[in-house]
C-alpha positions as CSV (number, residue, x, y, z in Angstrom):
1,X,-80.7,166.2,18.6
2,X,-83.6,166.4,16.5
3,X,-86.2,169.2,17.4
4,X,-89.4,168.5,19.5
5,X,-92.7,168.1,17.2
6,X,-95.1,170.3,18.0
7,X,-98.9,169.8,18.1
8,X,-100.7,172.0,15.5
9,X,-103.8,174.1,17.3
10,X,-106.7,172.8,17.1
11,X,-105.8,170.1,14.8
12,X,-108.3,167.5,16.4
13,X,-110.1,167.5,19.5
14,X,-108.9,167.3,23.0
15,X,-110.9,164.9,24.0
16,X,-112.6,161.7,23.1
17,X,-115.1,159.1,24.3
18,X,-114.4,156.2,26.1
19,X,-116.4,152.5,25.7
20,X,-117.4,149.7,27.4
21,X,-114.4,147.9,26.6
22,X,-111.8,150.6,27.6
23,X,-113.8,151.2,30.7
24,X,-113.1,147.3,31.5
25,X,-109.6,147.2,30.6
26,X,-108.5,150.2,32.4
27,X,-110.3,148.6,35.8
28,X,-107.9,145.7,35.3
29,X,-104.7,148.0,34.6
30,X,-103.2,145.9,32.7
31,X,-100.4,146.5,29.7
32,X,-98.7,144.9,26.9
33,X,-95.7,145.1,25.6
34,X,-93.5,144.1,22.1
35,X,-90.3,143.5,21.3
36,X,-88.7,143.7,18.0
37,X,-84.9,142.8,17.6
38,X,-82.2,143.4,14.9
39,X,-79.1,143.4,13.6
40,X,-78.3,147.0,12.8
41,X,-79.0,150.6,13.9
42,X,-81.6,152.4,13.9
43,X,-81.6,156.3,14.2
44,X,-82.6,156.8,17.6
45,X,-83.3,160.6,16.6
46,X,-85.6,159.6,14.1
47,X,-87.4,156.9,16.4
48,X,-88.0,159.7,18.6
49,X,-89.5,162.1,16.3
50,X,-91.8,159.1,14.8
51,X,-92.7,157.7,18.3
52,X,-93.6,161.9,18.9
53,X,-95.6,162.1,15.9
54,X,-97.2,158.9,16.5
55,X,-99.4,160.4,19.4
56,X,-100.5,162.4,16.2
57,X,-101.7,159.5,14.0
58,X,-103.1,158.3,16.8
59,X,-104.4,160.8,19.2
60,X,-106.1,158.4,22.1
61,X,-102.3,157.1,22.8
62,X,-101.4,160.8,23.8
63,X,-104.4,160.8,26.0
64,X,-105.2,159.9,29.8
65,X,-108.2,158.1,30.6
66,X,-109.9,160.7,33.0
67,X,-112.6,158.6,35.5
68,X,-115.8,160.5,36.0
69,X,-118.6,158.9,37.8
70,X,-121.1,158.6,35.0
71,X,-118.9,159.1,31.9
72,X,-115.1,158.9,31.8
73,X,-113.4,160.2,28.7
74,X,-110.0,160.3,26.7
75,X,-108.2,163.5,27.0
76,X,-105.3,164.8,25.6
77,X,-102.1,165.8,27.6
78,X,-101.6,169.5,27.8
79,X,-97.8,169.6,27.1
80,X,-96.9,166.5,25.3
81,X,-93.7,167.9,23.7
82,X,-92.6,167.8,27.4
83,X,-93.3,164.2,28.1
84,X,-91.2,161.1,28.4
85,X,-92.1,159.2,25.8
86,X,-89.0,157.8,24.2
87,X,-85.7,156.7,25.6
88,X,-82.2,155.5,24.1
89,X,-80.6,153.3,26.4
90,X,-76.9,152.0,25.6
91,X,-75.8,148.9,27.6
92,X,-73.6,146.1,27.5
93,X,-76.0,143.7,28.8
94,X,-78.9,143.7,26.1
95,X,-81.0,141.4,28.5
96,X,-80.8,143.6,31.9
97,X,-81.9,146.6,30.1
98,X,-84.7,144.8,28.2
99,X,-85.9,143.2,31.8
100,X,-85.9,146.8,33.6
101,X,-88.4,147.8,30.4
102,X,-90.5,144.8,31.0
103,X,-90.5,145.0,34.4
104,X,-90.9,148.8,35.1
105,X,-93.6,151.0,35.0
106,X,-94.7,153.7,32.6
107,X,-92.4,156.6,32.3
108,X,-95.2,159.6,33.6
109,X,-98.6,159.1,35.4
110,X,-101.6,158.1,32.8
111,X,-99.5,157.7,30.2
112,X,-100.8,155.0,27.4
113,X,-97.5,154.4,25.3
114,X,-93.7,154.0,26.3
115,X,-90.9,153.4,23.6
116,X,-87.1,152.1,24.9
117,X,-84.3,152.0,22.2
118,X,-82.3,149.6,23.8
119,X,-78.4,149.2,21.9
120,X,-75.6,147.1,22.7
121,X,-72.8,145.9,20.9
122,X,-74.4,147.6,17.3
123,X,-77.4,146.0,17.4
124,X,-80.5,147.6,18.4
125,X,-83.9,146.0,20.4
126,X,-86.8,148.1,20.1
127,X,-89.2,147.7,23.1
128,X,-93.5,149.2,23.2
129,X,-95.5,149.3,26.5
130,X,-99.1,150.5,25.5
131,X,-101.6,150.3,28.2
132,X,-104.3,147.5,27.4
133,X,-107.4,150.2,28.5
134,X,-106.5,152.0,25.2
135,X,-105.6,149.1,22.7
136,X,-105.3,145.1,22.5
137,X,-102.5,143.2,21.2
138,X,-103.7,143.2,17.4
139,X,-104.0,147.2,18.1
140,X,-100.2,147.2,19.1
141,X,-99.1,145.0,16.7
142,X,-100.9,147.7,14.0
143,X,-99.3,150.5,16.2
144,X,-95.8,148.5,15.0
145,X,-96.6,148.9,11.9
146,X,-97.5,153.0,12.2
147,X,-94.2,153.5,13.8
148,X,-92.4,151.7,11.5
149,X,-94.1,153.5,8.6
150,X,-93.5,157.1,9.9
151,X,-89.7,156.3,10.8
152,X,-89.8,155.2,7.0
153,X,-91.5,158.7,5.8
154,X,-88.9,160.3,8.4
155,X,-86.1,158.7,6.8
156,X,-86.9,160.3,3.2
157,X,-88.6,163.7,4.4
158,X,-87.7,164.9,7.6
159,X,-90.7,167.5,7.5
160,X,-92.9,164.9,7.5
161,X,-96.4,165.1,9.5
162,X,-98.7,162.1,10.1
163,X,-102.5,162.9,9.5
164,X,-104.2,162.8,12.6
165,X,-106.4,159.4,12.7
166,X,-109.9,161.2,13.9
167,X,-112.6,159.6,12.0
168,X,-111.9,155.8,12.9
169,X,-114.2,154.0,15.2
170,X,-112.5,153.3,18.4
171,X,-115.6,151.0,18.9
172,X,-117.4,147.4,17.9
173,X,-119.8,149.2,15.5
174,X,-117.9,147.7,12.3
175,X,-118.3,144.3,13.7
176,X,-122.1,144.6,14.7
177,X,-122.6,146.0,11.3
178,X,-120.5,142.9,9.8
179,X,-123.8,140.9,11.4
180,X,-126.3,142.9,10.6
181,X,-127.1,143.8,14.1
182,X,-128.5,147.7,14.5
183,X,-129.1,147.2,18.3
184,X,-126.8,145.6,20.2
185,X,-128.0,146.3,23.3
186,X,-131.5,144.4,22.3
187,X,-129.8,141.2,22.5
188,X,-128.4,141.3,25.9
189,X,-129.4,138.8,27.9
190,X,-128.6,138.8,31.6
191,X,-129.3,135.0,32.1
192,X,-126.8,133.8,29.3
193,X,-124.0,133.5,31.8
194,X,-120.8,131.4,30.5
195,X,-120.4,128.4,33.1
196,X,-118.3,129.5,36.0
197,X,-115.0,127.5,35.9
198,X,-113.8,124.9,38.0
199,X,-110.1,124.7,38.0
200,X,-107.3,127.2,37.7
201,X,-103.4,127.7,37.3
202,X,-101.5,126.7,40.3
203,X,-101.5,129.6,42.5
204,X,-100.5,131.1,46.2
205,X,-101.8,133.6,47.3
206,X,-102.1,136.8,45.7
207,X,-98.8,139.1,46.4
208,X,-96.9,140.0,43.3
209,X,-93.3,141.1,44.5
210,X,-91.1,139.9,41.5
211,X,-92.3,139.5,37.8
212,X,-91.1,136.9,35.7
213,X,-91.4,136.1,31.9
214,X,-91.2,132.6,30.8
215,X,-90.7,131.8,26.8
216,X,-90.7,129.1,24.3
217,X,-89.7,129.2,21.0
218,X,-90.1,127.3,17.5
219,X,-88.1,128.2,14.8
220,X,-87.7,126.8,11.1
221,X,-88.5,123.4,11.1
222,X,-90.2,123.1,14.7
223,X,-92.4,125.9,13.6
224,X,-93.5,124.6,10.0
225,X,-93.9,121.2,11.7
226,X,-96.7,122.9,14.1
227,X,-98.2,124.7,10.5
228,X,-98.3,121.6,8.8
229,X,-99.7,119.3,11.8
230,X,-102.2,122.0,11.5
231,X,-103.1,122.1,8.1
232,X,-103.3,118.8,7.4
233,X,-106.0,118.2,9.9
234,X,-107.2,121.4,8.0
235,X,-107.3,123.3,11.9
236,X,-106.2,126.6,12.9
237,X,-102.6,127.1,14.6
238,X,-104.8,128.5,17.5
239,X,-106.6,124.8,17.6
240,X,-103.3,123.3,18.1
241,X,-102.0,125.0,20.7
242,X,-105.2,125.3,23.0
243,X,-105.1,121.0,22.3
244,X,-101.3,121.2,23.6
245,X,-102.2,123.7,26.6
246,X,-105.6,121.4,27.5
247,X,-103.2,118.9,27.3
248,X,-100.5,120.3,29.5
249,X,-103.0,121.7,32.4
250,X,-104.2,118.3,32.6
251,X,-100.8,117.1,33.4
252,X,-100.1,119.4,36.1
253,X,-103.7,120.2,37.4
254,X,-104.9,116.8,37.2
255,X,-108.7,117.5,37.1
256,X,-111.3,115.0,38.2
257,X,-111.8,112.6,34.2
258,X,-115.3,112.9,33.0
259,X,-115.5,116.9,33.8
260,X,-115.5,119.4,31.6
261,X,-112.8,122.2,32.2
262,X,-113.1,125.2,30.3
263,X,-110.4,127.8,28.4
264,X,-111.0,131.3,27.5
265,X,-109.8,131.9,23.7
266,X,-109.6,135.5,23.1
267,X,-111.1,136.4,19.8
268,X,-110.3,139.6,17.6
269,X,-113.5,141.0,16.2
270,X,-111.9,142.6,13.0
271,X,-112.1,138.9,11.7
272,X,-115.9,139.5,11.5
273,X,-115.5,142.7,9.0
274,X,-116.3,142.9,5.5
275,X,-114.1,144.9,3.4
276,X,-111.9,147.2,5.3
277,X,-113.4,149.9,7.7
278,X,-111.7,152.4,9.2
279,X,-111.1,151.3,12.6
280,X,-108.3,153.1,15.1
281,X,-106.4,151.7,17.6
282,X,-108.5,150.0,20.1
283,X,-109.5,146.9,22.0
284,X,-111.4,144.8,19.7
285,X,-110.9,141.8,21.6
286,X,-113.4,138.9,23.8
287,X,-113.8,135.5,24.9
288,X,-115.2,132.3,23.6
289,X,-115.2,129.2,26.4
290,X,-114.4,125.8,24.5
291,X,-115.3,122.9,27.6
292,X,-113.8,119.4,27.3
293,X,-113.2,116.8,29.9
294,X,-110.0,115.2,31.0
295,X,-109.2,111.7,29.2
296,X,-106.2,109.4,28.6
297,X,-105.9,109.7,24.7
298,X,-103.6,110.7,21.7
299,X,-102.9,114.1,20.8
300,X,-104.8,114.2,18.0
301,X,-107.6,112.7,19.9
302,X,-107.8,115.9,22.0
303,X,-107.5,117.6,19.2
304,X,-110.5,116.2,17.3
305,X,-112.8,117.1,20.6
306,X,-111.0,120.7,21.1
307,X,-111.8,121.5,17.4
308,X,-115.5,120.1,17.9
309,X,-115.8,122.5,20.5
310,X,-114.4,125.3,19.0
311,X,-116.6,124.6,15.6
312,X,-120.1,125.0,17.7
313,X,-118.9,128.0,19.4
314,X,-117.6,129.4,16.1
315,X,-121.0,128.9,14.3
316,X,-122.6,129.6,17.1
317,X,-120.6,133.2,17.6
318,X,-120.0,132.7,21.2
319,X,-118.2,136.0,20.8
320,X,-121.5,137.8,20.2
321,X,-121.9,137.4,24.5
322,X,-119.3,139.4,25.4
323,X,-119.3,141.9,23.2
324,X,-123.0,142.7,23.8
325,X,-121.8,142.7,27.6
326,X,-119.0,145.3,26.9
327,X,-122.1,147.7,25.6
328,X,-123.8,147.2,28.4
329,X,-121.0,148.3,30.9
330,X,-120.2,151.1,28.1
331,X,-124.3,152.1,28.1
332,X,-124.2,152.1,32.0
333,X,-122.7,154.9,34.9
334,X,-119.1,154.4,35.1
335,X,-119.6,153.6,38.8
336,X,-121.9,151.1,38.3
337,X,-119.4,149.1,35.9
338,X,-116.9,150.0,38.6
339,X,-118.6,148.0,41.4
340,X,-120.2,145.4,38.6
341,X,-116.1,144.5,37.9
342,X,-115.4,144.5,41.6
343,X,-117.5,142.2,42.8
344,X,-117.0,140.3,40.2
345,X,-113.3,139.9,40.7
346,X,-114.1,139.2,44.8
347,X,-115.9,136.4,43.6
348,X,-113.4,135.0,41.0
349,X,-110.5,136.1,44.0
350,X,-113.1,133.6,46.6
351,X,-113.6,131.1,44.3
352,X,-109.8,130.3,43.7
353,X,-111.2,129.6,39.8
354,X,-110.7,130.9,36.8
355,X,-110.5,129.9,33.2
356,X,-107.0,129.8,32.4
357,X,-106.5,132.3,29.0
358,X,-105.1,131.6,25.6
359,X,-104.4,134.6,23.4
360,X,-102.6,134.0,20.1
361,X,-102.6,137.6,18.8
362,X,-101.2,136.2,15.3
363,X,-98.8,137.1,12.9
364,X,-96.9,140.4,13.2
365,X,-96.2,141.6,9.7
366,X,-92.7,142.0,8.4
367,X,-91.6,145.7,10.4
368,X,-89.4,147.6,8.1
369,X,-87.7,150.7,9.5
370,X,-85.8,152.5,6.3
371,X,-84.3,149.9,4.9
372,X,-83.6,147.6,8.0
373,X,-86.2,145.0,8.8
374,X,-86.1,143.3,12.1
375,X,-85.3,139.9,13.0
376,X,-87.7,138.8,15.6
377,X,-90.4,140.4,16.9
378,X,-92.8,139.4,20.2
379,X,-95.6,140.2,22.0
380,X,-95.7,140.1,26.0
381,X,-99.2,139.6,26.9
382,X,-100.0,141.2,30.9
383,X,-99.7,139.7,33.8
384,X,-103.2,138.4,35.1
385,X,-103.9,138.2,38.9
386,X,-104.4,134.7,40.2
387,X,-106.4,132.7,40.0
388,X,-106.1,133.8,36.4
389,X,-103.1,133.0,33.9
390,X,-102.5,133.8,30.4
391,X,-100.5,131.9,27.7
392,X,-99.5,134.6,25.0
393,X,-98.7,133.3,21.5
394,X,-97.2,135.6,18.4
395,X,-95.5,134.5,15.2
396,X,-92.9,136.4,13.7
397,X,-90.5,135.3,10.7
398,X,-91.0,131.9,11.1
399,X,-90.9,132.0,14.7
400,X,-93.8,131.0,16.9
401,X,-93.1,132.4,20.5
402,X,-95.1,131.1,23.5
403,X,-94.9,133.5,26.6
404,X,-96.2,133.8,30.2
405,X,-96.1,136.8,32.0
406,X,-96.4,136.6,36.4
407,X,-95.2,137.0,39.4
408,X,-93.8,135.4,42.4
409,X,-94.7,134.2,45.0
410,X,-98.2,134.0,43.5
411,X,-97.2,132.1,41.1
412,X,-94.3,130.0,41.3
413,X,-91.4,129.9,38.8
414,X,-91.1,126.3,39.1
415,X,-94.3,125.3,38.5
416,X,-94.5,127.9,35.9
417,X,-91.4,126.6,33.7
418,X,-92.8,123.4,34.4
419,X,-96.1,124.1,32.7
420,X,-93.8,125.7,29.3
421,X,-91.6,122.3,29.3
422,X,-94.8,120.8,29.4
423,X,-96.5,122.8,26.2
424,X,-92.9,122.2,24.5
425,X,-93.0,118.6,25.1
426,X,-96.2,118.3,23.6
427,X,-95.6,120.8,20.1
428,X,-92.2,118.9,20.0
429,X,-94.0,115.5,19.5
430,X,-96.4,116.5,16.3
């Protein structure tokens, strides 16, 4: 076995601020997790050392968020060479052991990262659960990246040591900068509320005994079908698949026609940069609400209204709410955003509403360990209490992957599955 990496003195600080955005994350507790398949080995000694070193390169992942009452903060695990973070599992049934990783917790208390080598039959799946109050999906799918990187260094140097990632901004200055704005917290404005939303997902109650994960797939042609629909109506991929899920919730929800439903479409606010600024892992993500109204029409109908609405928000940089809001609750005692986020989710938990959520966290580059690239690759977004739902979308060699992450009996499989088939039927038909 390869020899525990130890953490060099003083080599960066033990502790580290938290922001609005992690503060509102970690309230939620929610995680997200990745999968990456393929078709050979990898050395699982190795993946250990570069998942160790990892918590190097990035220091807030070998952190737990400690809650104080005015100001929590990131701090750094005494003993980290002692910690579970990595785990080699052999098994003859790939898709049990991948389930118990999806399903099951984190391997210690606080803990941001968990890493599960999963082999069976000489072919390895590589599995990531980070915990969404330190990083969003486009910071795991960069973590990806890191890992795959230092297994590579690994591979050719076994003495190698990542450089501690310190100086990046763990926060939304680069994007405030990328508009010019000095003082975010100037342009708050209590009164610009987004429209409180007036269906939801099917739901029942809210006890969670069993997760589930629900997937769709389009490969080759079914997936350069959806590109080309796409790029011949010059619309984003992310256009075409909130048309298809508006679409598809109209089917099964069957809102009243002539009101306007609304969708929450995360948005990752490293689009807004100019050049390339050195920005850590993090949560970098918000919300923009597109609204349109239920009506008997062709697909690319809805799509022509979706787009509209998605245009005005774009220009308009909807975005620019939300993230203003996270400063606030960042700006604010971390008891007051604790109650703030309560009540807010009594009201959304009395209301039986919520805006159903799309996040299409992109394309995950090519991952290269040594010389062994993997095959597929996915993210798993969290699973979000009802009323609320998520639809998860990620892109991988060709390979758009559609994913819904709940629970029963709060949500129901059926009606669930019924939703995919639904989304399926209507990317099939471009």
């Amino acid at each position: 076995m390869i020899n525990e990496v130890k953490l060099i003195e003083n080599e960066f600080p033990n502790t580290f601020p938290v922001n609005g955005h992690d503060r509102f994350e970690f309230i939620l507790k929610y995680e997200i997790q990745a999968i990456a398949a393929f078709d050979q080995r990898l050395d699982a000694d190795i993946l250990k050392k570069a998942v160790r070193l990892s918590l190097d390169a990035e220091p807030v992942l070998g952190c737990q968020f400690i809650e104080d009452e005015k100001q929590p903060y990131w701090q750094r695990f005494e003993s980290p060479d002692e910690m579970p973070w990595f785990e080699y599992v052999q098994e003859d049934d790939k898709q049990e052991a991948l389930e118990q990783f999806l399903k099951g917790p984190f391997a210690f208390e606080g803990q941001q990262l968990n890493v599960r080598l999963i082999r069976a039959e000489d072919r390895d799946t590589l599995c990531v659960k980070i915990r969404h109050a330190c990083s969003d999906a486009a910071g795991l799918k960069e973590y990806l990246n890191l890992l795959a990187e230092i297994y590579s260094k690994l591979r050719v140097d076994s003495a190698y040591k990542s450089t501690p990632h310190i100086h990046g901004r763990r926060d939304q200055k680069h994007y405030f900068d990328a508009l010019g704005i000095q003082e975010p917290l100037a342009l708050f404005d209590p009164q610009a509320q987004v429209p409180p939303p007036s269906w939801a997902f099917p739901h029942h109650g809210f006890e969670g005994k069993e997760m589930h994960i629900a997937m769709r797939s389009f490969r080759d042609e079914a997936f350069e079908r959806i590109v080309n629909f796409g790029k011949n109506r010059e619309v984003t991929i992310t256009t075409v698949i909130l048309t298809a899920l508006y679409r598809s919730m109209f089917e099964l929800v069957k809102p009243p026609i002539g009101e306007e439903m609304g969708i929450c479409v995360t948005i990752d606010l490293r689009k807004a940069f100019i050049g390339s600024p050195d920005q850590a892992i993090c949560n970098l993500s918000v919300g923009i609400y597109p609204r349109i109204s239920r009506v008997e029409e062709s697909f690319t109908d809805t799509l022509k209204r979706v787009s509209g609405a998605m245009e005005v928000l774009k220009n308009d940089r909807a975005e620019l709410r939300d993230a203003v809001g996270l400063e606030v609750w960042g700006a604010i005692d971390y008891s007051q955003t604790l109650g703030q986020m309560q009540a807010i989710i009594q009201w959304t938990v009395e209301m039986g509403k919520s805006h159903p959520l799309l996040s299409n966290v992109g394309v995950i580059n090519p991952l290269q360990f040594g010389q062994i690239v993997a095959t597929d690759a996915y993210i798993v977004t969290p699973i979000v209490v009802p009323p609320g739902f998520m639809l998860g979308v990620s892109t991988y060699n060709k390979t758009l992957t559609l994913e819904v992450s709940f629970c029963e009996p709060s949500h129901r499989k059926e009606e669930v599955e019924a939703f995919m088939d639904l989304m399926e039927k209507e990317l099939s038909s471009l």
